[in-house]
Every structure is written in C-alpha cells, then in structure tokens.
N, C-alpha and C positions, 0 to 999 in steps of 0.2 A: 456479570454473568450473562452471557447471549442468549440462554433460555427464556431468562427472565424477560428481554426484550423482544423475543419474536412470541414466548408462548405465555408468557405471563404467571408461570408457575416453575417452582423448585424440581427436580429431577429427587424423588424417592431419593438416591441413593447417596445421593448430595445429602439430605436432610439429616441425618445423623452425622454426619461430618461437621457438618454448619453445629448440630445444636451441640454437642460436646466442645466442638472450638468457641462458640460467644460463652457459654459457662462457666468454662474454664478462666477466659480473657474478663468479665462479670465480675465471675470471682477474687480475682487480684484486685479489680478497681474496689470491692468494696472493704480491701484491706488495710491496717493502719497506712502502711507504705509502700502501693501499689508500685509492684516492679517494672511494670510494661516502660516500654522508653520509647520516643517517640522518634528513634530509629529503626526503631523495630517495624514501625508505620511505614517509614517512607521506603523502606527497603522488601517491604513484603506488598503493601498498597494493601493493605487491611482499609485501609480507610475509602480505597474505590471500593473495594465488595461492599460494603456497608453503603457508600451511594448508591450502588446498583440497587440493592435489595429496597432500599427506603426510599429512593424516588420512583420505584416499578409500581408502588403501590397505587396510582393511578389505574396503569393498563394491567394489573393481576387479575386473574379470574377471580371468577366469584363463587366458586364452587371449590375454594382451597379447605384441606381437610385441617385440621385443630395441628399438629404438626408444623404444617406452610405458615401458619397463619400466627403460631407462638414465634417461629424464625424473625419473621417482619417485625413484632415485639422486640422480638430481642436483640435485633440489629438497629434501631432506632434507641434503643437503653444506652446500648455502648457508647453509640456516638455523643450522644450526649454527657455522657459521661465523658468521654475526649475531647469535644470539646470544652467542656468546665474545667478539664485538667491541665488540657493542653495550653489552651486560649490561641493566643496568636500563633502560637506553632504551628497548633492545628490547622487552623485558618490559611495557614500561607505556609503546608507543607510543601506545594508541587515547589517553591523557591528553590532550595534545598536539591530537588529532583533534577531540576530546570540547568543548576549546577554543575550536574555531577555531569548530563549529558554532554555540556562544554568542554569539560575538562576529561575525563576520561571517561565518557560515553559515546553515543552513536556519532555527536557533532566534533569531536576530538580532531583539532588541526584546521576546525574551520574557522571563520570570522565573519562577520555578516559587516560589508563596507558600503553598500549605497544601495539605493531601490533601480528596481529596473521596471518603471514606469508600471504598466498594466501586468505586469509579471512577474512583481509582487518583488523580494531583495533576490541584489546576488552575494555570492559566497567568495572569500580568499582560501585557496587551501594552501595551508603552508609547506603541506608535502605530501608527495603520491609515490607509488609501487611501480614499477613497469608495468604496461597494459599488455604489453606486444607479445606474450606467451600464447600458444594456441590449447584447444583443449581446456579444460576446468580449471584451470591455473589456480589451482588450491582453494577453489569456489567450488560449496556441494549446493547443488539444486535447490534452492530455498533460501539460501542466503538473500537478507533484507537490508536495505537501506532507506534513511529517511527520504534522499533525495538523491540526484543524478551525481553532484559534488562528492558525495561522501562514496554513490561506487565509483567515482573517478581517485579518489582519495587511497584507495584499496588497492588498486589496478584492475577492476576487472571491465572497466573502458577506457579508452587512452582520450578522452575529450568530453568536455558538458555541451559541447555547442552542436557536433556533429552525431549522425545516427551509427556510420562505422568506426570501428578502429581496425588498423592497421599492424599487422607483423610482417618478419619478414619474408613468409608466402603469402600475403593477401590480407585479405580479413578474416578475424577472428574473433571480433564481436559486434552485436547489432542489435542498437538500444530503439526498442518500440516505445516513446515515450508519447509519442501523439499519432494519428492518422486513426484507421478501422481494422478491426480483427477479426474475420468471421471461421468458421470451422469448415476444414476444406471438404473434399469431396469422400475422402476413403480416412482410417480410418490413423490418428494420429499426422494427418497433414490440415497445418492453416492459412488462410490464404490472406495477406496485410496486404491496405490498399491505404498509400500516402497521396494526397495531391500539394502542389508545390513547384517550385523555379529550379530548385539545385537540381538539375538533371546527372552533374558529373558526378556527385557522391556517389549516389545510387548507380551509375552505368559500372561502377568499380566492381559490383558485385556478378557482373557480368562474367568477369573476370574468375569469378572463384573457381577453383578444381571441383567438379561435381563428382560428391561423395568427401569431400573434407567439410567436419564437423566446424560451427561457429558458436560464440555464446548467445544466448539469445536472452536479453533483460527487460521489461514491461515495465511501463510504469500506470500508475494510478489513473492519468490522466488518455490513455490509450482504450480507446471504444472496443473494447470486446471482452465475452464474459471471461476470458484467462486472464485479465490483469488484478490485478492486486487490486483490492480496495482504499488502500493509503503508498503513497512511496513508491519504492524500488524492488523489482523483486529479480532474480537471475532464475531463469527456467530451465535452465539445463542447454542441452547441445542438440542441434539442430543443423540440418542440410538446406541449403539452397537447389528447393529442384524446377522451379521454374522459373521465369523473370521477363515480365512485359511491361510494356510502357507505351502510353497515345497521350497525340497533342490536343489538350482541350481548347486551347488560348492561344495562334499563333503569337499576334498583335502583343499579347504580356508573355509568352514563355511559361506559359501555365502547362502544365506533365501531370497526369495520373499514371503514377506506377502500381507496380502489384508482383508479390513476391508471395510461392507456395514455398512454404516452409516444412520440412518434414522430422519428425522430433525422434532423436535417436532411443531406441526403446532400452537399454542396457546402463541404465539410469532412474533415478528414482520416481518411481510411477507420480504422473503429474496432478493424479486424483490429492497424492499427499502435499504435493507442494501448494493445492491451491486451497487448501484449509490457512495457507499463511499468508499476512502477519499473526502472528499470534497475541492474543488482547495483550499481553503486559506492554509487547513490540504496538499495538493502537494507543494506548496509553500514552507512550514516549511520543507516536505522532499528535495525539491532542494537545502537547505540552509543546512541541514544534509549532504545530498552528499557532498559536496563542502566543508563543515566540515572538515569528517573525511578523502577524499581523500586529502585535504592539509595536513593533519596529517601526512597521513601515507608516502607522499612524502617526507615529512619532516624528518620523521624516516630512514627511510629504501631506499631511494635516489629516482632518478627519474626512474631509468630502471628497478628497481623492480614495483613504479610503474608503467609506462608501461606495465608490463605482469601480475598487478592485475586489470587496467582497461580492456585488454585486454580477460581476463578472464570473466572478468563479462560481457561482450560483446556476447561472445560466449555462457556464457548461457542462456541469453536472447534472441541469436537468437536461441538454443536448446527449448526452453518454447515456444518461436511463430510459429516455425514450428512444435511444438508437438500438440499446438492447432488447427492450420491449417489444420492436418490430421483429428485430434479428430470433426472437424465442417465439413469435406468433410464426414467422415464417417456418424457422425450422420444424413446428407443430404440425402444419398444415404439410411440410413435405415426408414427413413420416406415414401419411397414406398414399404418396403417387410412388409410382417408378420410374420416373425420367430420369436419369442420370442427366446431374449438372455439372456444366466445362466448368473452368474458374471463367471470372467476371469479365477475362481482358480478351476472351478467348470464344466468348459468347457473338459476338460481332462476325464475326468470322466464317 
C-alpha cells in the first residue's frame, strides 16, 4: 500500500475493508480445515499486502488510533499463520509468479540468452506484431511493458536498438528510453534533449509531415518527471513541432539534439496515465529485477555483478538529482515573467 510508505498510516476508509477481510481470512485459518489455498495467495498477492502493512511498522506514525493499530495485529497473525501452514510454499511463492510471467505473462515469447556487459541481459524474442501501423495501433495510452523487448514484441516499436520506427509515411513511433525531459514552454508541449553520434536517426524526424501524429513511449531510465517509475510506458500520440541540433564534439561527432514535442489532447488526459504502473504491474517488475539480476550473477560472477548494480545505482541517483534541479527550477520560475525559447534556440 503506497500510503503506508509515503504517510505511514492506513486511509480511514481502507480500515474497514482491511479488518472485515483478515477476520474473515483469521477465521478459516483457525478452522479444522482451513480452505484458503495458496493460489489464492499468489494470484491475489495477499501475501504482499501483509508485507506492506508489517514491514511499514518501522516508519508508521505514532499517533495511529486503536483501529490502525489492531490492523498491523492482525496482519502479522495471518502471516504467520501462512507461513506455518504454507511453509515452503509460502516462502518461495513469487516462484510460481516468476512462472507464469514466462509463460503467459508480461515476459511471454521472450528468452533471456547472454548478458550484455554493463547493460545487464539481453532478450530473444521469438515473435513480434508489425510496428509499422501509424496512429495508436490498438495501443491505449497507458499501456505498460516490462522492458523495450516486450513493446517490441507487441508491435508498438519496430526495434530495441533504435529510438525511431519506421512506416510507410515516415515515423510513427519514438521510444524516449534515455536522454532529458523537461516541460516545454506552453502548455501540454515537452522539450527532449538527447546527446550522442547517430546524427541520421534523428535527422529522419526532420522529415516528419508536421501535424501527423507519432507514438511516443518513455522508459524508466529517461530523466524527466513523465517517465515511468519502472519499464515501459506508451504515452499516447504526439506531434513533432520543433527539431534542432548543434555540434558539441567536432573531433568525436558528438550532436546535442532537442525535440519539442506537442501531445495530442483528444486522448486520454496524461494526469491518468502517469499514476501508472499500477502496484500489482511494480510487483511483476520486482520479480523481473530479481530475475534477471540472478541471471546475470549467474553468468558473469558476483563482482561483476557488483559493479552492474552499482551502476545502476548511480544512475538513478544521476535521474533524482536531475529532477531535483529541474522542480527547484521550475519553482523559482513560477514568479518571473520571462518567457523561455527551448534550450537549442536560446544561443540565438
């Protein structure tokens, strides 16, 4: 429960909900032949609510009324009671879970075949959709994916490697999986600033018909506060309305580009899409981490992992203090009136 983690206490209206469901679930356990089954567990994740609630009890307030405070009781009773009941079931439920995502879950049709050094594994997919449709290609606003693979897997990008995909008028989708994202100038436009060598991917977008819609997909690891907190997320449809580029690096062919993007409003309002993933959809990605870092420990030993969780440490704390700045700034410009150009337009 995310309450429980940001505020430390049970929502009122939750509380009667919670104490009718453990009394009830109480109750069967303490009957001759408790019915609960322990698919009932892995397919509902009773058994995460019950960690949530009984590991919060560090950071709970301390001002919780008799109510809050029998919940936490009575979420610590149960588990123990599943686990005495369960025993190793219990113990090595997510197994089970871990399963089902391979087989006909979110990972369905992929394979995990080698590591890719500092980049943690890559993925076989055994078969994909066509990308090349334009428009929402049967993708609604919100649609989630663990990783780049599996919306490659779907169709709703034609590549893992590359940021465009390609139909037969141009581009039709454009995966922000890395660079900066900041909130443009007016109101529903954002302005993405990648730096990098491939200059010709990106000049393709030069190309687009301005005023035809593209998909626009964020991943996890892309610095701005619209990305997803885990994975893949598809944001709806989006215009290319502006597109510059300057050379940092003759000597290397280093390009800072920058792309205003403006998001079609006849689509679902992007306040609701960015409440997602939704915890059960966190869940499935804790069980992915856990995944592929046993994998890759497995592969390539323990001290390399070591300095790929390490890695990805450091650029998550690179992405919290990028936004940290980007939310003091935007604070501070909430009392001036200067109207800001985009970044590439500011030189000028």
């Amino acid at each position: 429960m995310k309450c429980l983690q940001t505020k430390g206490t049970i929502p009122r209206r939750n509380v009667e909900e919670l104490t009718a469901l453990f009394d009830a679930l109480l109750q069967i356990e303490v009957s001759a032949r408790p019915s609960t089954e322990i698919d009932l567990l892995i397919h509902t994740r009773l058994d995460e609510l019950l960690k949530d609630i009984v590991d919060s009890r560090e950071t709970m307030c301390h001002n919780l009324d008799r109510s809050q405070v029998t919940i936490f009781i009575k979420a610590g009773s149960l588990r123990r009671k599943w686990e005495r009941r369960f025993k190793e079931l219990y113990f090595n439920i997510n197994k089970p879970r871990t399963e089902h995502m391979k087989i006909n879950g979110p990972l369905r049709g992929l394979s995990l075949i080698e590591s890719n050094g500092e980049h943690g594994m890559n993925w076989l997919v055994s078969y994909i959709q066509p990308a090349g449709l334009e428009g929402h290609a049967n993708f609604t606003p919100g649609h989630w994916w663990l990783n780049i693979h599996c919306a490659f897997r779907d169709g709703a990008v034609g590549s893992v490697d590359k940021m465009l995909t390609m139909g037969q008028s141009g581009v039709v989708a454009l995966a922000l999986l890395t660079g900066e994202e900041i909130t443009g100038p007016t109101l529903n436009l954002f302005e993405y600033t990648k730096i990098g060598h491939n200059m010709d991917e990106l000049m393709k977008l030069m190309a687009c018909n301005r005023g035809r819609p593209i998909r626009i997909l964020r991943g996890s690891s892309l610095k701005s506060k619209y990305a997803p907190t885990a994975g893949v997320r598809y944001d709806g449809l989006h215009v290319v309305r502006q597109f510059g580029h300057k050379l940092l690096d003759e000597t290397k062919n280093v390009y800072r580009c920058t792309i205003m993007l403006e998001r079609s409003t006849s689509q679902k309002l992007l306040a609701e899409i960015l409440r997602l993933p939704k915890p059960s959809q966190l869940d499935e990605w804790r069980l992915y981490r856990k995944l592929i870092g046993e994998e890759y420990r497995k592969r390539e030993g323990e001290s390399a992992f070591e300095k790929w969780t390490d890695l990805e440490e450091e650029q998550q704390a690179e992405k919290e203090q990028f936004l940290k700045a980007r939310a003091l700034r935007e604070g501070i410009r909430q009392y001036t009136l200067v109207e800001r150009k985009p970044s590439y337009l500011q030189s000028q």
